[in-house]
C-alpha positions in Angstrom: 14.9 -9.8 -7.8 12.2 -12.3 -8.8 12.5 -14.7 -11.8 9.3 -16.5 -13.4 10.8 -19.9 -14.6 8.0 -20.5 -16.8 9.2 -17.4 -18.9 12.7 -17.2 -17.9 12.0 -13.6 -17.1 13.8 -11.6 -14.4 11.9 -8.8 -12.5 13.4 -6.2 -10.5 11.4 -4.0 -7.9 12.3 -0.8 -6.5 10.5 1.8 -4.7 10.7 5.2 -6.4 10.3 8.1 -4.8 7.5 11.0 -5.2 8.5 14.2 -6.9 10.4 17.0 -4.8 7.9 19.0 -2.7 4.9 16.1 -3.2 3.9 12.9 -0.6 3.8 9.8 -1.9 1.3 6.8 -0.2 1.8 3.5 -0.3 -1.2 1.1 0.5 -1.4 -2.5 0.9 -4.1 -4.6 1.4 -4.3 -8.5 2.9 -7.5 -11.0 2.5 -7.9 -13.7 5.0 -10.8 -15.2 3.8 -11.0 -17.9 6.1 -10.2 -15.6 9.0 -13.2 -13.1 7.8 -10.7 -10.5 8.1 -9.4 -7.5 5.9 -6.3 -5.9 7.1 -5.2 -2.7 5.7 -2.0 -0.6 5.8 -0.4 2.9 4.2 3.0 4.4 4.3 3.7 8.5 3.6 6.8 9.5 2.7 8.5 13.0 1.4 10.4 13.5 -1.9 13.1 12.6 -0.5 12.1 9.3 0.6 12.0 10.1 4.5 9.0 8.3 6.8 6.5 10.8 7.6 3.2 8.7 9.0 1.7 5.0 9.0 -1.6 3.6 9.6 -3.3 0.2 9.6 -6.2 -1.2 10.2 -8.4 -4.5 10.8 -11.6 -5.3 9.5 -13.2 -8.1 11.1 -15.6 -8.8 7.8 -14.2 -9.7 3.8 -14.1 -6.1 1.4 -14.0 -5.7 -2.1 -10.9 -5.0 -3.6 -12.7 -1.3 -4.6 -14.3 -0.4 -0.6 -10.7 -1.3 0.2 -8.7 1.5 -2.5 -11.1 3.8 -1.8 -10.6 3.8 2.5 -6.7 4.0 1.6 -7.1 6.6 -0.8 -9.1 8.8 2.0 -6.7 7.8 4.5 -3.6 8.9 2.9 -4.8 12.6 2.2 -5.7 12.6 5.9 -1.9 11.4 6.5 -0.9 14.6 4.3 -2.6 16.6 6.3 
């Protein structure tokens, strides 16, 4: 649970599973601009919230936010397959 003092909010996150018979992929990216590196990752899980596959990846150059969704996007229906 996070809380934002400045609006004396609490937050709660939770994962929430896909549908029964669907895949769910989670993708994360990381910026190290100083670094020049991009570093990807992607988690597939079942309905029933079981690990199927993972993937990362390091790109040794700066992407836009957008050339970064749209890899993860592509490499999570490969992961389904």
């Amino acid at each position: 649970m996070l809380a934002d003092s400045k609006l004396n909010i609490e937050v709660q996150h939770a994962w929430i599973p896909p549908p029964f018979r669907t895949l769910k992929c989670n993708c994360d990216a990381a910026f190290f601009v100083e670094e020049g590196i991009t570093d990807f990752g992607a988690c597939l899980r079942n309905g029933g919230g079981d690990f199927l596959q993972a993937r990362t990846s390091l790109l040794k150059q700066i992407c836009q936010s957008r050339r970064v969704k749209n890899k993860w996007c592509l490499t999570g229906s490969n992961l389904a397959q």
